[in-house]
N, C-alpha and C positions, 0 to 999 in steps of 0.2 A: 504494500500500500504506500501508496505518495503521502508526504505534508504537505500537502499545495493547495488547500479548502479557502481561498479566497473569501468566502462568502457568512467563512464561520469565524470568532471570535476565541478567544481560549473555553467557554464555556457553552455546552445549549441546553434546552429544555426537551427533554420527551416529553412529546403533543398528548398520549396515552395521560400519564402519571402525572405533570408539571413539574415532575423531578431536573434537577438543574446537576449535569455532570460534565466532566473533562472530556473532550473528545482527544482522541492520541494520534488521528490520522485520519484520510480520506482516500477514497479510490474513483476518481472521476469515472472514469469505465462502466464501473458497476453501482456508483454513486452508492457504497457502502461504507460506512462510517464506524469506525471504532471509537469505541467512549471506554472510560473506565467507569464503573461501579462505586458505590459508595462500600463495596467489600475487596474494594482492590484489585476484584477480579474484570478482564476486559470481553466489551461483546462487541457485537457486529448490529446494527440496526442501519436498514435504509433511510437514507435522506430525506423521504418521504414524512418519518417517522418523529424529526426530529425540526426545532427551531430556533432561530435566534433571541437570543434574550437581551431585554433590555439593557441601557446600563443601570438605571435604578435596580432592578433585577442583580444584576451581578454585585453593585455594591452590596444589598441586605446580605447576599447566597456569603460574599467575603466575608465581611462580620459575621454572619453567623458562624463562619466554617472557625473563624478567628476564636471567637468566644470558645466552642466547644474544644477546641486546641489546648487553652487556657488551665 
C-alpha cells in the first residue's frame, strides 16, 4: 500500500461507528485504507467506509486521547 491519500488528514471517522482512528496508508487502486484500531490492531476498510473529520473534531479526539494518556 502507498502513503499518498491526498485527501485524508492524519485522522478519519468510520461513517458506520463515528469512531475517529489513525489511518496508516492508502491504496488508490483499490481505494483501500488501512487504519489502526483503538487495540493497536490494523484493518482494511474501503474508502467508501470512511471520512474526513473536522478540525474541531480532531482537536476534542486530541484532548481526549491526551487526557486518557495522562
Amino acid at each position: 500500500m502507498k502513503n499518498d491519500a491526498p485527501m485524508f488528514g492524519e485522522y478519519v471517522k468510520l461513517v458506520k461507528t463515528g469512531e475517529i482512528l489513525k489511518w496508516k496508508s492508502y491504496d488508490p487502486k483499490t481505494q483501500m485504507v488501512e487504519i489502526e484500531l483503538e487495540t493497536g490492531n490494523i484493518s482494511e476498510v474501503h474508502q467508501r467506509e470512511i471520512e474526513r473529520i473536522t478540525p474541531n473534531e480532531e482537536v476534542e479526539f486530541l484532548l481526549k486521547k491526551k487526557k486518557s494518556n495522562s
